[in-house]
C-alpha positions in Angstrom: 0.0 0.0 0.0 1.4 3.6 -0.5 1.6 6.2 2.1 -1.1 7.8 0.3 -3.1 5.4 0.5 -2.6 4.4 3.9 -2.9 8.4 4.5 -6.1 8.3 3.0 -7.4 5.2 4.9 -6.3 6.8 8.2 -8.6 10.2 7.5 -11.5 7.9 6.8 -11.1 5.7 9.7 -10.8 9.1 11.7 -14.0 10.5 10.7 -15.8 7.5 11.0 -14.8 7.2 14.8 -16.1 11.1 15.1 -18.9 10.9 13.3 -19.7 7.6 15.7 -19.3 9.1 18.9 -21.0 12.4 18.0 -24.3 9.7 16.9 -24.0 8.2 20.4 -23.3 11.4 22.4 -26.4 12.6 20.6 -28.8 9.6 21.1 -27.5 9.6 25.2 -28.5 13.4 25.4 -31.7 12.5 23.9 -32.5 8.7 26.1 -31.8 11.5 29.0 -34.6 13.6 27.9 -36.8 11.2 27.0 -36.6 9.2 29.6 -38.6 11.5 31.8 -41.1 11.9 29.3 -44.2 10.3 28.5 -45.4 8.8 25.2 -47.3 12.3 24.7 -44.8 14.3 24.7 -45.1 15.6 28.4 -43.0 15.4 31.3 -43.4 12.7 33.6 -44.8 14.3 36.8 -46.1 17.6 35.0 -49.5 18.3 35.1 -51.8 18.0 32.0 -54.8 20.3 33.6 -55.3 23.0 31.2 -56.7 25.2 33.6 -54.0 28.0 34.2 -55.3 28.9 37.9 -54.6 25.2 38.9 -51.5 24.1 37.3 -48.5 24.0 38.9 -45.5 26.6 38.3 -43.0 23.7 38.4 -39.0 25.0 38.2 -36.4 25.3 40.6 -38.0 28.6 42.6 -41.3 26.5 43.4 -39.9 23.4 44.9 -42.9 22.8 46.4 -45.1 22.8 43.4 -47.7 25.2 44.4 -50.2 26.3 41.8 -50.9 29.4 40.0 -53.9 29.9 42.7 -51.6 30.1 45.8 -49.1 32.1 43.2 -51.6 34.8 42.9 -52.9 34.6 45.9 -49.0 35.4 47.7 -48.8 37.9 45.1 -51.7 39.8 46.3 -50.9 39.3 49.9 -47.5 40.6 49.0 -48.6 43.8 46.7 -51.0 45.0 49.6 -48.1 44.4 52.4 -46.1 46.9 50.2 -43.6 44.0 49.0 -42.1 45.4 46.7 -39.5 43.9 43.6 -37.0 46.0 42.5 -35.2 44.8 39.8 -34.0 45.7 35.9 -35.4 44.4 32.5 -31.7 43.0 31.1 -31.1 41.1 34.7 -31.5 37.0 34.4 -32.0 36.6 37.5 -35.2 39.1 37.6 -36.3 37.3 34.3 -36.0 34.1 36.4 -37.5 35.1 39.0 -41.0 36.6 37.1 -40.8 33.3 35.3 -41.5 31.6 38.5 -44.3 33.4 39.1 -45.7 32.3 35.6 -49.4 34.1 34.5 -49.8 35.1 38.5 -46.7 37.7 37.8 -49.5 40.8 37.1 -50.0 41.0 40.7 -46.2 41.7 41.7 -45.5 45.0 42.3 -42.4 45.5 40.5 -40.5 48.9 40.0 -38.3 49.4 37.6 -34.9 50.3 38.2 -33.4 50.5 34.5 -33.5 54.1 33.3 -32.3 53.1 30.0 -35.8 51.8 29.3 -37.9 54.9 28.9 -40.1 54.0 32.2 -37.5 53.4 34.5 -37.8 54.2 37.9 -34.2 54.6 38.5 -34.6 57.7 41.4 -37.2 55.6 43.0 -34.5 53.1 43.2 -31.9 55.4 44.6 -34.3 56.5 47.0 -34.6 52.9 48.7 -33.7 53.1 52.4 -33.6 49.6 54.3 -31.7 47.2 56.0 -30.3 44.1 54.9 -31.4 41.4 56.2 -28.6 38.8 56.0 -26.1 41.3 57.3 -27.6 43.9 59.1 -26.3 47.0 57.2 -28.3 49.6 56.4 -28.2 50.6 53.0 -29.4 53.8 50.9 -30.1 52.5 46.8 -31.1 49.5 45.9 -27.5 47.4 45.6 -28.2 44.5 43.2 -31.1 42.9 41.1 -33.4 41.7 42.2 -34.1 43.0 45.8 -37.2 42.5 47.7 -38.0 45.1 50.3 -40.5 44.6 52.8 -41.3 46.5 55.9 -37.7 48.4 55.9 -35.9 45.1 55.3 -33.9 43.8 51.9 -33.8 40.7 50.9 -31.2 39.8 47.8 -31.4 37.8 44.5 -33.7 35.2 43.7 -36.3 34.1 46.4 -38.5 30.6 46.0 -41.6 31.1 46.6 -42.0 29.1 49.6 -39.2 31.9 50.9 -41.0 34.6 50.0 -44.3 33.3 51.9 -42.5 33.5 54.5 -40.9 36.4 55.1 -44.8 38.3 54.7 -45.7 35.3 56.8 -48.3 34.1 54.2 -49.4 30.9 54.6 -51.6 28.6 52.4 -55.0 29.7 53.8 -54.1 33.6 53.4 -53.9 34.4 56.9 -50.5 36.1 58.0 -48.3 34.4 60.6 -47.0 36.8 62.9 -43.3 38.2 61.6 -39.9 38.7 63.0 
């Protein structure tokens, strides 16, 4: 055989190996995908109930599953406690965070802290007095994205929404718990 030849052989041999492993790379991505999901198309353990007041918000801010219903409901509770979101339009974690909320997000009160947007709030956000409530300091401007204030306290980032019941002592049934 030349060393052309044999050249020639080793390239194909070469891409057949790639082009293998990339075929069973892609089919082990895809048993992992599939293997929670149903014959239908859904995910195992996801609810099929149409009904947008009942579903369950299911990612990694609800661990416990609640349904749009209770979603709302905290919401509310929250808006008329004066809990308050500040955060910006081009922050992920905000984005994350409304997404968790899913069609129940109307009844957060949200300001804006973005001026760049046109509607941004961004002196409301300077304005911010409160205290933060894993450290203690007391802080003048909202500091990072998102921040929840609630009765003179901040609470940073991303909150689950079994944390944020919580802190406005919200409980399933509406009624308020007494707070720290």
């Amino acid at each position: 055989m030349s060393s052309n030849t044999k050249g020639f052989l080793f390239i194909v041999i070469l891409v057949i190996i790639i082009v293998g492993g990339l075929i069973v790379m892609n089919n082990r991505q895809q048993d992992n995908s599939s293997g929670s999901s149903s014959e239908n198309g859904t995910v195992a353990g996801a609810s099929t109930n149409s009904d947008p007041n009942t579903a369950p918000v299911n990612n990694s801010l609800n661990p416990s599953n609640k349904d749009q219903t209770y979603i709302s409901n905290l919401l509310k509770y929250m808006a008329s406690n004066d809990m308050t979101m500040y955060g910006a339009t081009w922050c992920s974690h905000c984005k994350t965070q409304k997404e968790s909320f899913g069609a129940a997000v109307k009844d957060l009160k949200i300001v804006e802290c973005d001026i760049s947007t046109g509607d941004g709030q961004s002196d409301e956000c300077k304005a911010v007095n409160y205290v933060d409530a894993s450290d203690g300091k007391a802080y003048s401007g909202i500091q990072g994205y998102p921040t929840w204030i609630y009765q003179g306290k901040g609470y940073s980032g991303e909150k689950s929404i079994d944390e944020l019941a919580q802190i406005v002592g919200f409980t399933d049934s509406g009624a308020a718990t007494p707070s720290e």
